[in-house]
ZANUZA-404223 format. One record per residue (C-alpha): x, y, z; residue in one letter. Coordinates in Angstrom, 1 decimal, padded with zeros to 4 digits. Each point is the difference from the previous one (the first is absolute). Layout:
<recs>
   east  north     up residuo
      X      Y      Z       A
...
</recs>
This chain:
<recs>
   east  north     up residuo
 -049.0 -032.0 -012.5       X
  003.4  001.3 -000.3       X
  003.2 -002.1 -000.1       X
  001.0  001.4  003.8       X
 -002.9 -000.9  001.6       X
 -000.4 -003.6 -001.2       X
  003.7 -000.8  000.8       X
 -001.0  001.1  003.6       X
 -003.1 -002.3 -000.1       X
  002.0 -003.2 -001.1       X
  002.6  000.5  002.7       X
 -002.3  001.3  002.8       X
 -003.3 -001.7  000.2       X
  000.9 -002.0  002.3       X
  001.7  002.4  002.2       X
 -003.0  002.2  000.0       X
 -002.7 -002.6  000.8       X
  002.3 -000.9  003.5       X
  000.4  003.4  000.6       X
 -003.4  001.2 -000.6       X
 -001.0 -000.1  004.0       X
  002.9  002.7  000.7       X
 -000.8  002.6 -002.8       X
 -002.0  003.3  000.5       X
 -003.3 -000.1 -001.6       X
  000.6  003.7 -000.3       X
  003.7  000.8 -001.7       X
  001.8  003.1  001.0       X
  002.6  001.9 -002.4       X
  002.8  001.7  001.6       X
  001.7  002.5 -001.7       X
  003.9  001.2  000.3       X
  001.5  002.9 -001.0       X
  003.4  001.2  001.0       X
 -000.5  003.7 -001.0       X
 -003.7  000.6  000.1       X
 -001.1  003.3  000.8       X
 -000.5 -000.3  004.1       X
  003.2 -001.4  000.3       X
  002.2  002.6  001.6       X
  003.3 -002.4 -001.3       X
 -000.3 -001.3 -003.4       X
  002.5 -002.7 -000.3       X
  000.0 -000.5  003.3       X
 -001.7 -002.5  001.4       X
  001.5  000.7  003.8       X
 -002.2  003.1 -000.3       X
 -003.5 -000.5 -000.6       X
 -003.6  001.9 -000.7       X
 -001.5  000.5  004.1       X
 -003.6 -001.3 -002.0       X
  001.8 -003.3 -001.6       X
 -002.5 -002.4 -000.1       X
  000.4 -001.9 -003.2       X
 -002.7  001.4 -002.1       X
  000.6  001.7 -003.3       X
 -000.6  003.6  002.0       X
  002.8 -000.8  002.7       X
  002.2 -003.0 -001.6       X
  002.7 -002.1  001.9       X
  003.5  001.0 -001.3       X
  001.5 -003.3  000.7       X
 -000.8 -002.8 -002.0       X
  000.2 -002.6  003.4       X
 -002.8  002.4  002.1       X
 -002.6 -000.9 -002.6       X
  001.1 -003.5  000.1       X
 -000.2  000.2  003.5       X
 -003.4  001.5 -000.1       X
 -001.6 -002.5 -002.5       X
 -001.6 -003.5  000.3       X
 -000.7 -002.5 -002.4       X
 -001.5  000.7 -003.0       X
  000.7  003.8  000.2       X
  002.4  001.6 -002.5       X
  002.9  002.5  000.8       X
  000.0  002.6 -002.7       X
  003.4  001.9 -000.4       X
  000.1  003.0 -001.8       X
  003.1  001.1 -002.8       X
  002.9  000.6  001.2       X
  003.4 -000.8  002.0       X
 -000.2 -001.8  002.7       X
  003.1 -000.2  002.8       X
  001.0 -000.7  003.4       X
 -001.7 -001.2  003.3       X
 -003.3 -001.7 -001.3       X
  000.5  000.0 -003.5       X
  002.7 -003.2 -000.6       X
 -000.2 -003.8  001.9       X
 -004.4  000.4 -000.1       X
 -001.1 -003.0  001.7       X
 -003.8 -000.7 -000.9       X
  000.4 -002.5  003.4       X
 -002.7 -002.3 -001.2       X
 -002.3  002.4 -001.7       X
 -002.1 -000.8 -003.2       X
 -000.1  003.1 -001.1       X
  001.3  002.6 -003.2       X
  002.5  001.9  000.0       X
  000.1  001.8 -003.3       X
  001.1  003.0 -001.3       X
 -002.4  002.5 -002.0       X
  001.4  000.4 -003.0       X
  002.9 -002.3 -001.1       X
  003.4 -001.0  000.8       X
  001.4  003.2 -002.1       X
 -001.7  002.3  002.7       X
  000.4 -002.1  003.3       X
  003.3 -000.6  001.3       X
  001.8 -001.6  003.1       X
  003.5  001.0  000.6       X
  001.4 -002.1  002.6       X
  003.3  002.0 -000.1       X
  002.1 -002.7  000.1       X
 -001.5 -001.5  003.4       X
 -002.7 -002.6  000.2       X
 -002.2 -001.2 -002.5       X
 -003.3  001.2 -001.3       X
 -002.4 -002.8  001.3       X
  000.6 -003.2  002.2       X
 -002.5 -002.4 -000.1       X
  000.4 -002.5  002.7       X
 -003.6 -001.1  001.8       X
 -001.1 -002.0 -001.8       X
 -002.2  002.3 -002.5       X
 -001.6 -001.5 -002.5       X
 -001.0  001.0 -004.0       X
 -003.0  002.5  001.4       X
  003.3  001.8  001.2       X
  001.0  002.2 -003.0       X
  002.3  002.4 -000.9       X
 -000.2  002.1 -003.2       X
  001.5  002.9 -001.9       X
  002.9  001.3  001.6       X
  003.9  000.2 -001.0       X
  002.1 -001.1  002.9       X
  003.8  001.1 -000.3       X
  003.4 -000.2  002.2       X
 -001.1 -002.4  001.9       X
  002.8 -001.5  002.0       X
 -001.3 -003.7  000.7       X
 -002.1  000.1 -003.2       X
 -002.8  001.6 -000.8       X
 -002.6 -002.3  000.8       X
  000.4 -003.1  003.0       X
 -002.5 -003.0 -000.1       X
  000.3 -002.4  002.7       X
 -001.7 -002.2  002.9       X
 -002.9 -001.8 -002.4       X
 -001.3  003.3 -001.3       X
 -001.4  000.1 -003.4       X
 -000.8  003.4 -000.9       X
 -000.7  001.6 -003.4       X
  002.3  003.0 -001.6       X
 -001.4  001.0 -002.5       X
  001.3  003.4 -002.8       X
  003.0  000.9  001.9       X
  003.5  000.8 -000.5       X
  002.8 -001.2  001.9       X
  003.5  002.0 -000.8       X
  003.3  000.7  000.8       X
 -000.4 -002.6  002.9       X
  002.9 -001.9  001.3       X
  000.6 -002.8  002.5       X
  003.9 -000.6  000.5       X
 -000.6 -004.0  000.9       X
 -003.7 -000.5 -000.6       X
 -002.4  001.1 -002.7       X
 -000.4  003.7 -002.2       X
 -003.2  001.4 -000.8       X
 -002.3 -003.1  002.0       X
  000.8 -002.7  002.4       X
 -002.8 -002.5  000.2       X
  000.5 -002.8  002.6       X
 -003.5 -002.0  000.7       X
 -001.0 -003.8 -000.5       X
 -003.7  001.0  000.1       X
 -002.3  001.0 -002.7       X
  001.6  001.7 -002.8       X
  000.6  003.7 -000.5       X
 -001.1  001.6 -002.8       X
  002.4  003.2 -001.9       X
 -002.4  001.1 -002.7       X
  001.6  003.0 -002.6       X
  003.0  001.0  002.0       X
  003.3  000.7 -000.6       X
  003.0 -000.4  001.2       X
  003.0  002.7 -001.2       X
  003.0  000.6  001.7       X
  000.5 -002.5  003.0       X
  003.0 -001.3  000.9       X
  001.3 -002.8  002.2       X
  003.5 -000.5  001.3       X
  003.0 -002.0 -001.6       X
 -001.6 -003.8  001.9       X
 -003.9  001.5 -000.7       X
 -002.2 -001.3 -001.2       X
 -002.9  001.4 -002.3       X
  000.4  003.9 -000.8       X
 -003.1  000.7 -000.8       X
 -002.4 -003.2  002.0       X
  001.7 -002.5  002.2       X
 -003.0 -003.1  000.8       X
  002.0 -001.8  002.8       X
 -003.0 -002.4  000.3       X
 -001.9  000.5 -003.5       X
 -003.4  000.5  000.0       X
 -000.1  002.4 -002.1       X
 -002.4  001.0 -003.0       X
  001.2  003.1 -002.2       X
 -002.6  001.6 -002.6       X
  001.1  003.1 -002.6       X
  003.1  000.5  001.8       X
  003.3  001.8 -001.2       X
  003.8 -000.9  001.5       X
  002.1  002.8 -001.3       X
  004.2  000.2  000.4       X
 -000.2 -001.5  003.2       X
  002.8 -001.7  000.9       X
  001.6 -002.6  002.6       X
  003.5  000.0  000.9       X
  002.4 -000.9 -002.8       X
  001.6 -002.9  000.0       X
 -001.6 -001.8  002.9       X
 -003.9  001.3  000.3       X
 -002.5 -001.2 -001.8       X
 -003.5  001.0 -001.7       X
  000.6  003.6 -001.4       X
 -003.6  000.3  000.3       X
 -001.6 -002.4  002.0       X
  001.7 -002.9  002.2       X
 -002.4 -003.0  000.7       X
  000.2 -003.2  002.6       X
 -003.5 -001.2 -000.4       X
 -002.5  000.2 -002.7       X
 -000.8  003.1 -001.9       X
 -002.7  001.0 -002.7       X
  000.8  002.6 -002.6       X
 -002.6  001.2 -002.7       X
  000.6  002.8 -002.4       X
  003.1  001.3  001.6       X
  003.7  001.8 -001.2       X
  003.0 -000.5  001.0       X
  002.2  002.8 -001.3       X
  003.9  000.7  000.5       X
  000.3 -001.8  003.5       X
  003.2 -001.8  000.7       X
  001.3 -001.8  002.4       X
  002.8 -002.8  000.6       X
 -002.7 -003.3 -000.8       X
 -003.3  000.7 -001.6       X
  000.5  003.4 -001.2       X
 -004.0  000.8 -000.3       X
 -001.1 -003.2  002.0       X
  001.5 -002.3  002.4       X
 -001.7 -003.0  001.3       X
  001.8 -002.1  002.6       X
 -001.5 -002.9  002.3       X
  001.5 -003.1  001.7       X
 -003.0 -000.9  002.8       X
 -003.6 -000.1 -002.0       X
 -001.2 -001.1 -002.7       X
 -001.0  003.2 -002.6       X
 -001.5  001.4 -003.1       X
  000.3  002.9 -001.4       X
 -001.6  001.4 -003.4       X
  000.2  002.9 -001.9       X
 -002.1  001.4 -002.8       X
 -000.2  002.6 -002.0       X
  003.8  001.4  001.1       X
  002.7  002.1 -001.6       X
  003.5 -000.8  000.6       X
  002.5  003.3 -001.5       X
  003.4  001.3  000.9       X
  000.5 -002.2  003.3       X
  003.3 -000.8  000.8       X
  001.7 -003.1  002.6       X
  003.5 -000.2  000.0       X
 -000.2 -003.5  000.5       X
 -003.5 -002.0 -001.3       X
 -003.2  001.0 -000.9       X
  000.0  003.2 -001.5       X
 -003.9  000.4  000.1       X
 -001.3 -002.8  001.8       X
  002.2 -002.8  002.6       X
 -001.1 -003.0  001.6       X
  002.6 -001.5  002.4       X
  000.2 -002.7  002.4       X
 -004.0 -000.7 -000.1       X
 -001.6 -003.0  001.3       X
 -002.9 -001.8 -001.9       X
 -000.2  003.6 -001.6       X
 -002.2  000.7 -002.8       X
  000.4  002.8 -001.9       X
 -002.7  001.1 -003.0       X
  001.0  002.9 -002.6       X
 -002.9  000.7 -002.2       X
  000.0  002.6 -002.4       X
  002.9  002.3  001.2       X
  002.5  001.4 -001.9       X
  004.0  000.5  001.0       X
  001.9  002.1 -002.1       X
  003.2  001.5  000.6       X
  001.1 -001.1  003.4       X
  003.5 -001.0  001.0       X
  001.7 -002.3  002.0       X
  003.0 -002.7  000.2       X
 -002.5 -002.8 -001.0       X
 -003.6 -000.2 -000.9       X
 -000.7  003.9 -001.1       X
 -003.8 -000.8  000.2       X
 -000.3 -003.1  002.2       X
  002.1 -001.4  002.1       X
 -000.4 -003.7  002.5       X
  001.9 -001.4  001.8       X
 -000.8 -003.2  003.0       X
 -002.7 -002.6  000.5       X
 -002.9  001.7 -001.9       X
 -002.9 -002.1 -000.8       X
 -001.1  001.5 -002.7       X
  000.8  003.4 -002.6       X
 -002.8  000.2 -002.4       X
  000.9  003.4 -002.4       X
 -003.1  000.2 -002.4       X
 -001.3  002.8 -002.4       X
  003.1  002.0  000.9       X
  002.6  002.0 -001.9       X
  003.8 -000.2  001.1       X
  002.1  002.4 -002.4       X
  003.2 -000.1  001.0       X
  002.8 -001.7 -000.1       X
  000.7 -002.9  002.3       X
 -003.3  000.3  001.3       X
 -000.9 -002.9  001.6       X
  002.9 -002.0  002.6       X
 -001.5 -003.2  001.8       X
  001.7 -002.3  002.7       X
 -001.5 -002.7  002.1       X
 -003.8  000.3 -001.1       X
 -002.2 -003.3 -000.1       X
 -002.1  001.8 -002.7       X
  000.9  003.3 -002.2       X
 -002.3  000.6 -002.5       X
 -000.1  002.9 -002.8       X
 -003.2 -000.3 -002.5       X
 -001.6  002.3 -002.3       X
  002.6  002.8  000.4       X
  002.5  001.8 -002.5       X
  003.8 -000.3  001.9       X
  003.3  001.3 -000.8       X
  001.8 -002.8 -001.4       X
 -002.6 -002.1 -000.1       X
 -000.7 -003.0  002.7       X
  001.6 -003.0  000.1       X
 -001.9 -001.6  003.1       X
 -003.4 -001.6  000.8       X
 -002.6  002.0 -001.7       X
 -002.0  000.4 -003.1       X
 -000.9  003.2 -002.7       X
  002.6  002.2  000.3       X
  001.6  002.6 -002.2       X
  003.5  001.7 -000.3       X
 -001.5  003.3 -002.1       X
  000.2  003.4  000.9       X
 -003.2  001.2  001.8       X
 -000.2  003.2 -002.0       X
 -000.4  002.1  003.4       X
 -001.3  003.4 -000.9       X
  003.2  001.3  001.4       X
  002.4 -002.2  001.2       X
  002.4  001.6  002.8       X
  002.9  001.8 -001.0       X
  003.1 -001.9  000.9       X
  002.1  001.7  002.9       X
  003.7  000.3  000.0       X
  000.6 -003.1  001.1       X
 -002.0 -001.4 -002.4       X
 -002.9 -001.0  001.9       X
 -003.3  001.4 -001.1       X
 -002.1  002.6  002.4       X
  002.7  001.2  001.8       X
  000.8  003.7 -001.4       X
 -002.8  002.9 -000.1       X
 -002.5 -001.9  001.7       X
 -001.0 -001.4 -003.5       X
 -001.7 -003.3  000.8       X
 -001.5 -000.4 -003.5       X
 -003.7 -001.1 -000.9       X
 -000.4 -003.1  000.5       X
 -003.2 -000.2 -002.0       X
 -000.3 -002.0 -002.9       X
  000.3  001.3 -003.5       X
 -002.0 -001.6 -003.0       X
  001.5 -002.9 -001.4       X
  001.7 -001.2  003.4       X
  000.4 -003.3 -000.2       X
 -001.6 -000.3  003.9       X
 -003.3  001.1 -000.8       X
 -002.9 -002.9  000.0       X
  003.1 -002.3  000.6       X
 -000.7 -001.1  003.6       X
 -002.5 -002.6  002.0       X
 -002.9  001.3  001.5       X
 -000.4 -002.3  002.6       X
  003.2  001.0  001.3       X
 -001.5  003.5  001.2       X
 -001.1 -000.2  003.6       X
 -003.5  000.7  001.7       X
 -000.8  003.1  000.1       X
  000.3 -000.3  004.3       X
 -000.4  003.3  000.7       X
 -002.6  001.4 -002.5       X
  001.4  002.1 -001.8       X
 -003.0  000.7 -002.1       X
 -002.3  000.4  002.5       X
 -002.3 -002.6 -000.6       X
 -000.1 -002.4  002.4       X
  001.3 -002.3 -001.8       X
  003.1 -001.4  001.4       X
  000.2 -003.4 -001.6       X
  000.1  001.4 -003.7       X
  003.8  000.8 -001.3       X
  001.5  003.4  000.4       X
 -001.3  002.4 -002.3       X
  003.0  002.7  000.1       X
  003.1  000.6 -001.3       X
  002.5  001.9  002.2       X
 -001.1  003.3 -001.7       X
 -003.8 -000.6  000.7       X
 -001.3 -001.4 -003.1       X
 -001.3 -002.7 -001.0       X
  002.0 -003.5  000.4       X
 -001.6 -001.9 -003.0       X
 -000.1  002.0 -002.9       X
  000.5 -001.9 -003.9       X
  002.4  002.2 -002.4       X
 -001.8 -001.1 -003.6       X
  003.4  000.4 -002.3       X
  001.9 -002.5  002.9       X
 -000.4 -003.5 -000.5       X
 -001.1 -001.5  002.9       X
  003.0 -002.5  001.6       X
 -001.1 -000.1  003.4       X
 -002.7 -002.5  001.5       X
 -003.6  002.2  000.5       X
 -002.6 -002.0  002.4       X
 -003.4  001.0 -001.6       X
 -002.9  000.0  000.0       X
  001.1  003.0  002.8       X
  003.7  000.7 -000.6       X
 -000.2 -000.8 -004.2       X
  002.9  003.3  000.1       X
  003.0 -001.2  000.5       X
  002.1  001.9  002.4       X
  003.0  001.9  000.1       X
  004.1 -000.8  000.9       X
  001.0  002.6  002.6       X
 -001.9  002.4  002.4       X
 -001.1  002.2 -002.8       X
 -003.1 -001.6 -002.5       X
  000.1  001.5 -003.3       X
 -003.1  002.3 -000.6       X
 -000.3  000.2 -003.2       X
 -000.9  003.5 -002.1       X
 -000.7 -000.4 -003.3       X
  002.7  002.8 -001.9       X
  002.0 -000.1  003.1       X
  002.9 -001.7 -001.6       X
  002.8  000.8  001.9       X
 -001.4 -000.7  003.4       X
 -000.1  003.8  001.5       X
 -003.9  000.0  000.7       X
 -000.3  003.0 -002.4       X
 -001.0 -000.9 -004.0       X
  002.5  003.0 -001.4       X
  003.0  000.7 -002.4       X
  002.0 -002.3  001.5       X
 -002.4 -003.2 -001.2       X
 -000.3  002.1 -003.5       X
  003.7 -001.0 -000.2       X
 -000.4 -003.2  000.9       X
 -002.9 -000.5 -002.4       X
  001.3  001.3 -003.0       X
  003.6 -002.2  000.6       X
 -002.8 -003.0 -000.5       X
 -001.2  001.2 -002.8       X
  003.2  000.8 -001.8       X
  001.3 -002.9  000.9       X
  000.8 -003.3 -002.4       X
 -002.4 -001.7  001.9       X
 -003.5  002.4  000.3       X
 -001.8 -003.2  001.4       X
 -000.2  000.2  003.9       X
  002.8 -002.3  000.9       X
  001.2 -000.5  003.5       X
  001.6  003.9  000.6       X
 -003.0  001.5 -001.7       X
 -003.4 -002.2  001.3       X
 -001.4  002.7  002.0       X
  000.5  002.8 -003.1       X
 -002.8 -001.8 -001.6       X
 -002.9  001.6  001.1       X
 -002.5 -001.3 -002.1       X
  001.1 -003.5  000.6       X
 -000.3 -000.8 -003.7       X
  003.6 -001.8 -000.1       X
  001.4  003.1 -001.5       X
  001.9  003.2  001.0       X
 -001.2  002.2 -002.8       X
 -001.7  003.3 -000.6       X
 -002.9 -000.8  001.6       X
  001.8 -000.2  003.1       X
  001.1  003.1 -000.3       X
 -003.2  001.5  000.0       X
 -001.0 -002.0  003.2       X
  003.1  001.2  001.4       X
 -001.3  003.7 -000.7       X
 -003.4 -000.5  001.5       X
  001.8 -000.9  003.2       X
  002.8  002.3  000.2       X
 -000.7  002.4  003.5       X
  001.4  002.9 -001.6       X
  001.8  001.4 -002.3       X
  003.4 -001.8 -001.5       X
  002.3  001.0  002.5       X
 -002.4  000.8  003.0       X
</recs>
């Protein structure tokens, strides 16, 4: 069962059984083409094919006729292309469960709003069974995306760019106190609010919103007064494996979360935090004026964001509770707190160290793979789109240094296996969450009999490959270096910079590590 499908079943199966009355027993596909060979106006979607009937023979050429056309439970299937003008921008499903999807990808399929309208309003009250998936939506002029009126749909593999919204939201707008709408692997480049915005890339003026494998990339919201460069929240959100890249914005350069009137919670896993920039607080993440907010940060990792105060995290108001566990904040003044009943930082390597409530943590360099380049003004991932690898490298003092029971259930079942009481199994690349590094003592907390690895710090877990020793995935010349500098060394036995060069575990970085080291070289010494 793949990971798509079973997202759609947790989220849905209520929807469907309520809806099940109203859906054809026999689904229909309608296809849309803009330039298909009838069509005597490619492009054009004023001038149409005399046979248009929807079928793949004698498509629609406006993406709202087959939506028109369709009833629940049938999909609208848009062929590659650009699509523009009447009937291609504001699509309105008007209460239909159906797909729209695009046929090969995001790349292929694309609305151009042309800087009037948006690509799809969602306002009666649709539900999960509603989905949209795999197109790039761009110059949209009140976002890219509008959610409102109790409707829940699902978006699912899209793209959302170069979307503004001079008072309101960038790439999405989601405004709905019903069930909970669900962005699962989409990304959000480009958008812009305006100088009082709020949320370049997402603004969630009531919460409710669940994101899954999504990307905010330099978005930005109006500098010095906006806030969330990526995504702007007022209610509760959910984010699971998600990036927030070079977004800026005047408070909460990647995030900003903001609530006086209900109580909240918000909790992100798996999350990378690089090159966001606030020009007051909160360079990656900001939490301001909540009430009885709770905010969990589980095995992120902020590195390289800017900001006046609190480069990684910044709070600020009558928050109930901050709990930052498993996490990695490597930056300088990294974490600013004000007026919170409870902040908490456990199990996690921070800048500087922590001086408030918490237990386990470490001031050492995380030994990133390849920690961002510094920009000119001396912030990290801010020149050359260089956001570093923030994979861990052998040795790091995060690996097996965390506490499992810290990582969340896996809600949405990731795995597939209908299991969605055990822990997540995945790290933010994909692999696999609880994974034991034998030449790293264990200094975590591990919760056998089924969790007896002890997890990662940060979003990345360490996977470990014998003769990999410099962390690059590859066994090559560059580990041959690193090996023979153990060797050669005063000290040949495998102290704390050279555990994972001995590969036969004897207690000794000798010759007979050397021939391991040969048997799992990939290629030649240089390849």
């Amino acid at each position: 069962m793949s990971r798509m499908f079973t997202l759609r079943t947790v989220l849905v199966c209520g929807t469907i059984a309520l809806a099940a009355t109203t859906v054809a027993s026999a689904q229909t596909t309608w296809h849309i083409d803009d330039d298909a060979p009838g069509d005597p106006g490619p492009g054009d979607s004023t001038i149409s094919d005399p046979l248009e009937d929807g079928s793949a023979a004698h498509p629609f050429d406006a993406i709202q006729e087959g939506i028109n056309a369709a009833i629940n439970g049938d999909t609208v299937l848009v062929a590659d292309g650009t699509y523009t003008g009447t009937g291609n921008k504001d699509l309105d499903l008007a209460g239909r469960l159906i797909t729209a999807r695009s046929a090969n990808g995001p790349d292929v399929c694309i609305i151009d709003c042309q800087g009037a309208g948006r690509g799809f309003y969602f306002h009666t009250a649709e539900t999960a069974a509603a989905v949209v998936q795999g197109f790039t939506v761009t110059n949209g002029s009140a976002s890219g995306i509008r959610i409102e009126q109790n409707s829940s749909p699902t978006v699912r593999n899209c793209v959302f760019r170069d979307c503004w919204y001079l008072s309101g939201a960038g790439g999405a707008l989601v405004s709905t106190s019903g069930p909970p709408v669900l962005f699962e692997h989409c990304t959000f480049v480009g958008n812009s609010t305006g100088m009082v915005g709020r949320g370049g890339g997402m603004w969630a003026t009531l919460g409710n919103v669940i994101l899954v494998d999504c990307v905010f990339r330099e978005n930005s919201s109006g500098v010095p007064n906006g806030r969330g460069g990526g995504l702007a929240a007022d209610g509760w959100v959910t984010l699971t494996n998600c990036q927030f890249i070079q977004n800026s914005s005047g408070r909460g350069g990647g995030i900003d979360i903001s609530s006086t009137s209900q109580p909240l919670e918000t909790t992100l896993t798996n999350c990378t935090f690089v090159g966001n920039h606030a020009a007051n607080y909160g360079g990656g993440l900001a939490l301001w004026n909540g009430y009885a907010e709770k905010l969990y940060v589980i095995n992120c990792t902020f590195a390289g964001n800017g900001a006046t105060a609190g480069r990684s995290v910044a709070v600020n108001g009558q928050v109930n509770q901050i709990r930052l566990r498993n996490s990695i904040f490597w930056e300088s003044d990294a974490i600013s707190a004000d007026g919170c009943l409870v902040f908490e930082v456990s199990y996690s390597d921070v800048l500087g160290g922590w001086a408030g409530y918490g237990s386990n943590n470490v001031d050492a360099d995380p030994l990133f793979v390849q920690t961002p380049d510094p920009g000119p003004d001396g912030e990290w991932g801010t020149d050359d789109d260089d956001h570093g690898d923030l994979h861990l490298r052998p040795g790091s003092p995060c690996i097996d240094a965390a506490h499992n029971t810290y990582v969340p259930a896996d809600t949405f079942d990731l795995d597939g296996d209908r299991d969605t009481s055990e822990r997540m199994p995945f790290d933010l690349g994909g692999n696999p969450r609880f994974v034991d590094d034998p030449h790293t003592p264990d200094t975590g907390v591990a919760d056998p009999p089924t969790y007896p690895q002890v997890v990662d710090m940060g979003a990345y877990e360490f996977q470990a490959i014998p003769g990999d020793l410099n962390g690059d995935f590859a066994v090559d010349l560059d580990d041959f270096v690193v090996l023979a500098a153990c060797v050669s060394g005063p000290d040949v036995s495998p102290s704390a910079g050279c555990n994972a060069a001995d590969l036969t575990m004897d207690n000794d970085v000798d010759l007979a590590d050397f021939a391991d080291f040969q048997r799992r070289c990939t290629g030649p010494p240089g390849n």
